[in-house]
C-alpha positions, 0 to 999 in steps of 0.5 A: 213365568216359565209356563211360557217357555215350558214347550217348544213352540212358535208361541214360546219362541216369540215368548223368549224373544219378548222376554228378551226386549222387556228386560232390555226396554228400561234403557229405551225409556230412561236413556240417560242411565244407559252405558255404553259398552266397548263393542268393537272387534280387537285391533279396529283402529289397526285395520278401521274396521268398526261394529256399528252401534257403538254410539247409537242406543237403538242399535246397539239395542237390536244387536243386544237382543240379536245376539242374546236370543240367538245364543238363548234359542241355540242353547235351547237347540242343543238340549232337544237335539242332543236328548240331555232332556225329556222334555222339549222347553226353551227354559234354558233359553229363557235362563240364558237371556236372563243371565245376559241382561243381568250381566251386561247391566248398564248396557245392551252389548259388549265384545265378549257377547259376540265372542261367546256366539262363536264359542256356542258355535264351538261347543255346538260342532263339538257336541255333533262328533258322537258315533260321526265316521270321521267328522273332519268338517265338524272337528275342525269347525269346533276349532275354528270357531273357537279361534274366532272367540279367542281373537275377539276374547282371549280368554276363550283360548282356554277352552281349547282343553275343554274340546279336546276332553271333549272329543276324548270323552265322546270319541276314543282319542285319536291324535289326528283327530286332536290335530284336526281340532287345533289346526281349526282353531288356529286358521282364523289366526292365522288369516286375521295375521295374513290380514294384518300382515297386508296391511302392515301392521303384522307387529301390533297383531303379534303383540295383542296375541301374546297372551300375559298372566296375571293375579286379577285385581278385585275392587271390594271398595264397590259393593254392586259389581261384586254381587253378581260375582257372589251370586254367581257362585252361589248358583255355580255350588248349587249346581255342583251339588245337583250334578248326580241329579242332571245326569240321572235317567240319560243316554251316555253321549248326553250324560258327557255332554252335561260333564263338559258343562262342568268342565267348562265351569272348571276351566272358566276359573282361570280364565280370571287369570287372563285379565287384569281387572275382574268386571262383572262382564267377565262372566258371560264367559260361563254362560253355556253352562249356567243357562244350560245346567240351570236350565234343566233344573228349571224345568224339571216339574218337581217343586215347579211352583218353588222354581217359579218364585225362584225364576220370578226372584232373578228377575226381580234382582235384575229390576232391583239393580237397574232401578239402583235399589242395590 
């Protein structure tokens, strides 16, 4: 199965966009097992404004698959342009919509799969300030970008110290520089509180920005949405333990580039405590790092026979939970 994303070719790109419909083709057929996820922007009753697709299965199908493999083909993007691999394969993006699927599982959107393209985005501009002569567009698109996933997901508002590392790990620190990241990420918050404001309605805005904290609730009564959780972390250890492997044989932009996915797998732990209830949902906001980090291993052609079944395995999991077989 990964031989058919182990290049980066036209071919292997239509590969991944089949890959990307096939998984998601089993609510097409059997329609009556598919749930609808909330896929509305925060505060649409506020100013009327909906995501279509809310009730309709096709096109919440379309934007599912055009959000997954858009968010897949730019991870890709990131190894080949930023040289974290020697080879030029779209396997991380293959991970990636596997990952998607299996997470979003009854269903084909949610809220936070639009917020984590915006945080893509972020890290995508982040990634673009190594050896930049003042790369003031590109800072303070990395923030802006992120406000946008904070508004629509708060959590993501976390990952503000992710960047900032970030440019202290490719950049040497420059206060102006740190300013120009967060007045980024704090412009679209403050034209959607603008917005808000023209429309009377700048008090419900305020109250959805404050951010609570709390111990997050976990349901061990439901044995199936714990799974992905406990695999999650499984793979999250399995990582750890081949970091010293991920940042063999490469340059030192691209050695920290693969240090912040670590970072963003750290800080992706007290994202738990911007929520009340824990969903299985919630871990698309780990995504980056896991498609990416697992990626590389993937497809490394050392035991490539051992990462077939292993690759083939998640996509029988996947078949496994969607067919109720656990």
């Amino acid at each position: 199965m990964l031989q058919f994303f182990r290049r980066n070719l036209f071919i292997n790109v239509i590969s991944l966009l089949i890959l990307t419909l096939a998984l998601y083709s089993y609510y097409l057929i059997f329609q009556h097992n598919f749930v609808s996820l909330d896929f509305t922007l925060p505060l649409y009753d506020v100013h009327r404004f909906k995501i279509p697709g809310q009730e309709s299965i096709f096109v919440q199908y379309f934007l599912g698959v055009l959000l997954i493999f858009v968010q897949a083909m730019i991870i890709s993007r990131f190894i080949i342009k930023h040289k974290m691999s020697r080879l030029l394969s779209l396997i991380p993006g293959a991970v990636m919509v596997l990952f998607c699927v299996t997470v979003l599982q009854p269903g084909f959107t949610h809220t936070i799969l639009l917020a984590n393209f915006f945080f893509i985005l972020a890290m995508g501009s982040l990634f673009e300030v190594y050896k930049v002569y003042n790369p003031i567009g590109t800072l303070f698109n990395s923030g802006f970008f992120l406000g946008c996933a904070s508004f629509i997901y708060k959590p993501y508002s976390i990952y503000i110290f992710v960047i900032v590392l970030g440019i202290i790990a490719l950049r040497s620190f420059k206060l102006k520089e740190i300013l120009q990241v967060v007045l980024g990420f704090l412009c679209p918050l403050f034209l959607i509180g603008v917005f808000m404001y023209y429309n009377n309605s700048l008090n419900e805005y305020l109250d959805y920005c404050k951010i609570s904290f709390s111990i997050p609730k976990v349901d061990f009564s439901n044995y199936r949405d714990l799974i992905k959780p406990i695999i999650t972390i499984i793979i999250i250890i399995f990582l750890i333990f081949k970091q010293n492997a991920l940042r063999k044989k490469k340059k030192f932009d691209a050695i920290k580039k693969v240090e912040l996915n670590y970072w963003i797998l750290f800080f992706g732990f007290f994202t738990l405590f911007f929520v009340e209830a824990i969903s299985p949902i919630h871990l698309l906001i780990i995504s980056l790092p896991i498609a990416l980090l697992s990626g590389l291993i993937l497809e490394n052609k050392e035991n490539s026979i051992t990462k077939e079944f292993v690759f083939l395995g998640f996509i029988g999991f996947y078949f496994m939970f969607i067919f109720g077989i656990i």
